[in-house]
N, C-alpha and C positions, 0 to 999 in steps of 0.2 A: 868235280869242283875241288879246290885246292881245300884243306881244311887249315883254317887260321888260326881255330883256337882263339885263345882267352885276346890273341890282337885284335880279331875280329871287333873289339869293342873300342880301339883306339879312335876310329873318328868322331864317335861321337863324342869322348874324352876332351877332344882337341874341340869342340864343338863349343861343351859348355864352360869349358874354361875360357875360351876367345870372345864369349859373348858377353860377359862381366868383366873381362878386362880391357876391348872394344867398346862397348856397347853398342853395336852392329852386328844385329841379328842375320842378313841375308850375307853377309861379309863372312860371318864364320861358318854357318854353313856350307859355302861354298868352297871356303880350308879344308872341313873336314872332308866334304869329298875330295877332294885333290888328295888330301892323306889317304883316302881309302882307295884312289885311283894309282898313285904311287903303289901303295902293297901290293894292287892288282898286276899295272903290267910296266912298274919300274918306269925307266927312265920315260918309256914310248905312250907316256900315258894319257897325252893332249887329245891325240883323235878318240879313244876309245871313252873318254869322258865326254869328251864333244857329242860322242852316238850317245849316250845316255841321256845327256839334256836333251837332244834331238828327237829319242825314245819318249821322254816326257812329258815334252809339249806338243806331242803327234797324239799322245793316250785319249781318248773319250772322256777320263778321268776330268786331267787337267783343261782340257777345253770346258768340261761342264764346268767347273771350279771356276776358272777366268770369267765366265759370261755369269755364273749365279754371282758371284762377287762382285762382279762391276754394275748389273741389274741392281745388287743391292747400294751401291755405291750414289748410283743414278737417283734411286727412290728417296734417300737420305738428301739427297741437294735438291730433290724436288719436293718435298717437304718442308724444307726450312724457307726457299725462294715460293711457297705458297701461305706460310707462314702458319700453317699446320702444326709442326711441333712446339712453336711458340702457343697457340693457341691451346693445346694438350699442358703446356707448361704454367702454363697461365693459371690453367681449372686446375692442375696439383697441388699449386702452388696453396690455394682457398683449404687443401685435405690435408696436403704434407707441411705442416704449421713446424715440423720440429724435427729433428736429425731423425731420430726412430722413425717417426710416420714416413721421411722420403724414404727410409731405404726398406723398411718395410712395404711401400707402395715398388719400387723397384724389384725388391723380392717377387710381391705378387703378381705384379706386371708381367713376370718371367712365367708363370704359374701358367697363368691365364693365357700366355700365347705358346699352349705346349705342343702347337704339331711337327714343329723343329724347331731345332739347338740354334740354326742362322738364324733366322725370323726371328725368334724369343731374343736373342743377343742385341738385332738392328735395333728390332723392338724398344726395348730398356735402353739401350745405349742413348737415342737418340731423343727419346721420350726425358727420359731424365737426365741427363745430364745438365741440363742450369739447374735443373731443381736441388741437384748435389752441390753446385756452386753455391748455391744461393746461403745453403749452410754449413758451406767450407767443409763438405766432405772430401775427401781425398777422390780424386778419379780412379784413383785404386783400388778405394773400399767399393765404386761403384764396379770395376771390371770385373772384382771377385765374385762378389753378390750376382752378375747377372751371367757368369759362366758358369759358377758352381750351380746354380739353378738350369739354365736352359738344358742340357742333357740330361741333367737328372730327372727331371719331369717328364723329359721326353722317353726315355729310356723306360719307365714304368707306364707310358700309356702307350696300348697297343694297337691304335689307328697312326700315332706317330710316324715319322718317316724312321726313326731309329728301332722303334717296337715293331715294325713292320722285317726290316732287317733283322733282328736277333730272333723271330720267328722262323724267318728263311735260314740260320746258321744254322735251329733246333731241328728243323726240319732233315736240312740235307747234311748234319752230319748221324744221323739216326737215334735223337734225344725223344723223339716224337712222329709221326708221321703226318701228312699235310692236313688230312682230317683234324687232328688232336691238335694240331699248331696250337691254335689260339687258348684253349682249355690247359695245354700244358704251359704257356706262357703264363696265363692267371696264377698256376700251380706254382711256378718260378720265381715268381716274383718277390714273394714276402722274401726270399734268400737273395737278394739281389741289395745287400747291406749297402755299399756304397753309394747308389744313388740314393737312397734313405735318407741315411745318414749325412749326406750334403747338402740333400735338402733341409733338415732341421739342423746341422749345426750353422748352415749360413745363415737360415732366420734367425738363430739364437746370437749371432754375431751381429746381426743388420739391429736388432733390437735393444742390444747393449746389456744380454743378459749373460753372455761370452764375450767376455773382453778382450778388445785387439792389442795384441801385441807381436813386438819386433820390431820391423822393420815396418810395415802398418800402420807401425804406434806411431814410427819418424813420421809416418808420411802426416798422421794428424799432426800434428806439431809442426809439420811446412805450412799445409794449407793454411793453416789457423795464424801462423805469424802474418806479422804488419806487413811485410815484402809480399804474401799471398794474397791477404785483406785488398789489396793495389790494384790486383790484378787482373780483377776480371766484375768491375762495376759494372753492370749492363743496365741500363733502363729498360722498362717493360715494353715487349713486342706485343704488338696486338696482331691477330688472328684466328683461325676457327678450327677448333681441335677437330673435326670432322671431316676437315681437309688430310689430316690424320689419322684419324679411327677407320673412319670409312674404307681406304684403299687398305691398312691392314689387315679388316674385317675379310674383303676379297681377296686377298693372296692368302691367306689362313682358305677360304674353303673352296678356292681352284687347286689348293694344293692338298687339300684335305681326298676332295674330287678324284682327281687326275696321279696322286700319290708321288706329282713331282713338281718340289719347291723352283725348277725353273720355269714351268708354265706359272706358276704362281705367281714368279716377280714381273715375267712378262705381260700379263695379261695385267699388273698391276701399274707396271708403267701407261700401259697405255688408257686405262682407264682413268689416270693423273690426267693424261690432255682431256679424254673428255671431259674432268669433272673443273678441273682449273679454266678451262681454256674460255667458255662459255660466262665464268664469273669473272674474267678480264683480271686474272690473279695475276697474270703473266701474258707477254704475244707470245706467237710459236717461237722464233726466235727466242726469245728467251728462254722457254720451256727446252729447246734443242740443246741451246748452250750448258742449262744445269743439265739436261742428261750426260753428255761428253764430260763439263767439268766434273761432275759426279764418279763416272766410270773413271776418267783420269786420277783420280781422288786415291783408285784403290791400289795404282801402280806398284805401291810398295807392298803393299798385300802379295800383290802377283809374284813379284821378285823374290818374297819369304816362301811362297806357297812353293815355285819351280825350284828353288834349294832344297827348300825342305824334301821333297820328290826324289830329286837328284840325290840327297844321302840317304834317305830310303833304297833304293834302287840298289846303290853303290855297299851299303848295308847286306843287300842282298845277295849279292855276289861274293862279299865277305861269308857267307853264311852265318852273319851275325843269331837271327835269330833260331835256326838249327842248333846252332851250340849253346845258344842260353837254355831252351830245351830240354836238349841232351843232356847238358852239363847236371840236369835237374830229376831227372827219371831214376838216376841209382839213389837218389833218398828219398824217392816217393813212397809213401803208405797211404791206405785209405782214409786214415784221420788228419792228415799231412796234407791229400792233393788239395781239398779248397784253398787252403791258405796258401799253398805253394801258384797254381793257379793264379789267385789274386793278383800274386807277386811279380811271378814270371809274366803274366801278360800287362800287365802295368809297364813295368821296367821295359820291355818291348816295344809296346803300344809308348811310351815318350821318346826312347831310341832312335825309332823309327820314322815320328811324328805321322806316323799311318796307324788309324784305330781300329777304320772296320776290316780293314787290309790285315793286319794282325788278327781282330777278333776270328778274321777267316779263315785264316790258318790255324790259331788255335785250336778251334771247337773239332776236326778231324785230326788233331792229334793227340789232344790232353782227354777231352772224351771216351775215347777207345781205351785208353789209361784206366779211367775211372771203371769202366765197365771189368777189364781185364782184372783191376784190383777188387772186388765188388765194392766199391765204393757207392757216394750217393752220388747219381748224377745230376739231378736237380739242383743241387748244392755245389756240384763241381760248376755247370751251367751258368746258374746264377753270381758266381765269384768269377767267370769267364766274362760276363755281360757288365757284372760290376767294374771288373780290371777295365774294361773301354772304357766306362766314362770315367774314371779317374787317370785314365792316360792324357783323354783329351781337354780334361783339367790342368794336369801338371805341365803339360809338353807348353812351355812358353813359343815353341815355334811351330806347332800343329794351326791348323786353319781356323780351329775355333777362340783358341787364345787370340790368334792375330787377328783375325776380326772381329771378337772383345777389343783388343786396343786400339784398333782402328774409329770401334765404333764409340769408345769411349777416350779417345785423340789422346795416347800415352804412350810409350815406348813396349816394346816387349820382352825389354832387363826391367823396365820400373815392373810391369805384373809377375817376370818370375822372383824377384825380391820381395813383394809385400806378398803376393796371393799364394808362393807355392807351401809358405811357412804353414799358412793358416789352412793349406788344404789339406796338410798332415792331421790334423783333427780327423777326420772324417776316416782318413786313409790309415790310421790309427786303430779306430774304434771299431770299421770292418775288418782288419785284419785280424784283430784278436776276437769279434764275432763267428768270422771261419774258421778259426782255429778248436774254439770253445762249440760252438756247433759240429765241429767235422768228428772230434769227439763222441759227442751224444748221437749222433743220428751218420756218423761217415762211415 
């Protein structure tokens, strides 16, 4: 493989510059590949990108992505045509009296649905979203608050589908052996600062005791003007939050079960006909049509997710993240690697828009680091676990942002303008935790 060096990071350069002055997300992703398809093989470079998208949407990956995506798509438009989330919004409405209480209940709502990042995300997006309306909060503050939560919760509990994952990294990159998994995960964890720490700084921002500001602050000041006030009067829908709770209650513990969030949504839809169909919420027709319109729904989802793939891929050929790496190991020391860790799989892990794809690679290579350096590896580990979830925080075009704004119907320039500001709090206060820990105990 050709070494590119410090070019290697030109598409994504072209990436996030396209997207803020676009504002078409799937649009500039798919520049940047053509930029990184160019360096590749010049002029002749149509078919050999063509095989990559081709490679793509052939992967097991992206097929499982397309059908968990559109299940959840489905489940969301059979909700609202059952009148389910209206009903949920109804009963918030009686608790969430005041800005703090909804997004405080959106906070918790993410809390509470912690066995995956998707799920906790639908969850909250779809759950409250009028109830944000209702008090002119920005649908920004709500994407923040319910992305900055969904991984991070998950990320610390270890039946999670992502705690089940960073057990299998510790595992096989030799942090632990398959016995100790779960005892060394416990052991990891308290060092695992960024998911922590986003979780109480977005409470502390959802409760108004960390004040928003930025671009944030614009968005308060839109919604809250007369032109927003206009916009979205609704009168009250009646129906029964348990046409709601209920189906998330069983995709939470078929996926809890089975350890995979697509028998989840599946088993989830179809217990929607049984439970709708018999209370004449809907005829089957009906019920067909919001599945289809639902899965139709997430098209532009799909379209963000196959780019984003696509300049992963094309990233990789670059040896983009070989070199970021590399470029990192002649200043490595043992007080150095957590924080450096942090950084370098962060910066990757958004690059990329691939988390655990990165975390995977990471952990057999920055590891054997730590150990070679006698560093701590616990603390390497845990800034390795943390770097993911704050990648798939910041990365405006990673699968968990776009379906945050899918699920909370915004653009994905409006979350990286208002959310990525405010997730430097967090991504802040861990890195100079690993630095000040790598210190005392590295």
């Amino acid at each position: 493989m050709e070494n590119y060096g410090i070019l290697s990071l030109l598409p994504v350069a072209v990436v996030i510059i396209l997207v803020f002055v676009t504002r078409r997300t799937a649009a500039s992703l798919l520049t940047g590949s053509v930029v990184g398809a160019i360096m590749l093989y010049g002029k002749d470079f149509a078919k050999p990108l063509i095989d990559v998208v081709y490679g793509v949407m052939g992967s097991d990956t992206w097929i499982w992505l397309v059908l968990v995506c559109g299940f959840f798509g489905s489940l969301v438009a059979l909700f609202e045509a059952s009148g389910g989330i209206f009903g949920f919004t109804n009963i918030a409405a009686k608790v969430c009296t005041t800005e703090k209480r909804t997004l405080f209940g959106a906070w918790l709502l993410g809390v509470i649905v912690f066995i995956d990042d998707w799920l906790s995300i639908l969850s909250v997006g779809a759950a409250m979203r009028n109830a944000t309306d209702r008090f002119k909060i920005p649908r920004e503050m709500l994407a923040f608050v319910s992305n900055a939560v969904a991984s991070s919760v998950c990320v610390i509990v270890p039946i999670s589908t992502w705690g089940v994952f960073m057990i299998s990294q510790m595992v096989a990159s030799g942090v632990c052996t398959t016995e100790a998994g779960m005892a060394t995960f416990l052991k990891t964890l308290p060092l695992m600062f960024y998911p922590l720490m986003a979780l109480l700084c977005s409470l502390l921002f959802a409760i108004g005791i960390l004040p928003k500001y930025g671009p944030m602050k614009k968005a308060y000041a839109l919604a809250r003007s007369e032109e927003a006030q206009d916009m979205e009067q609704q009168e009250e829908k009646k129906g029964n939050a348990l046409n709601f709770l209920v189906p998330i209650v069983l995709i939470t513990a078929i996926t809890i079960a089975t350890g995979e969030i697509l028998y989840g949504t599946l088993f989830g839809l179809v217990f929607c006909a049984v439970l709708y169909l018999p209370q004449r919420l809907m005829s089957l027709n009906k019920f067909m049509d919001s599945v289809v319109s639902g899965f139709k729904d997430m098209v532009g989802v799909f379209m963000i997710i196959t780019s984003a793939f696509t300049l992963r891929d094309i990233n990789s050929l670059l040896g983009m993240p070989e070199y970021v790496i590399g470029a990192a190991k002649a200043a490595l020391s043992p007080e150095l690697l957590p924080v450096a860790a942090f950084f370098i799989v962060t910066v990757l892990g958004v690059a990329a828009g691939n988390f655990w794809g990165i975390c995977a690679i990471s952990f057999p290579v920055i590891i054997p680091i730590a150990v070679a350096l006698g560093g701590n590896v616990l603390l390497t580990a845990g800034a390795i676990i943390s770097a993911t979830a704050a990648a798939s925080h910041i990365c405006f075009f990673g699968s968990e942002a776009t379906l945050t704004c899918s699920a909370t119907q915004i653009e994905n320039v409006q979350y990286a303008k208002t959310a990525i500001p405010m997730l430097m709090v967090p991504v802040i206060l861990s890195a100079t935790l690993y630095l000040g820990v790598g210190f005392l105990i590295g």
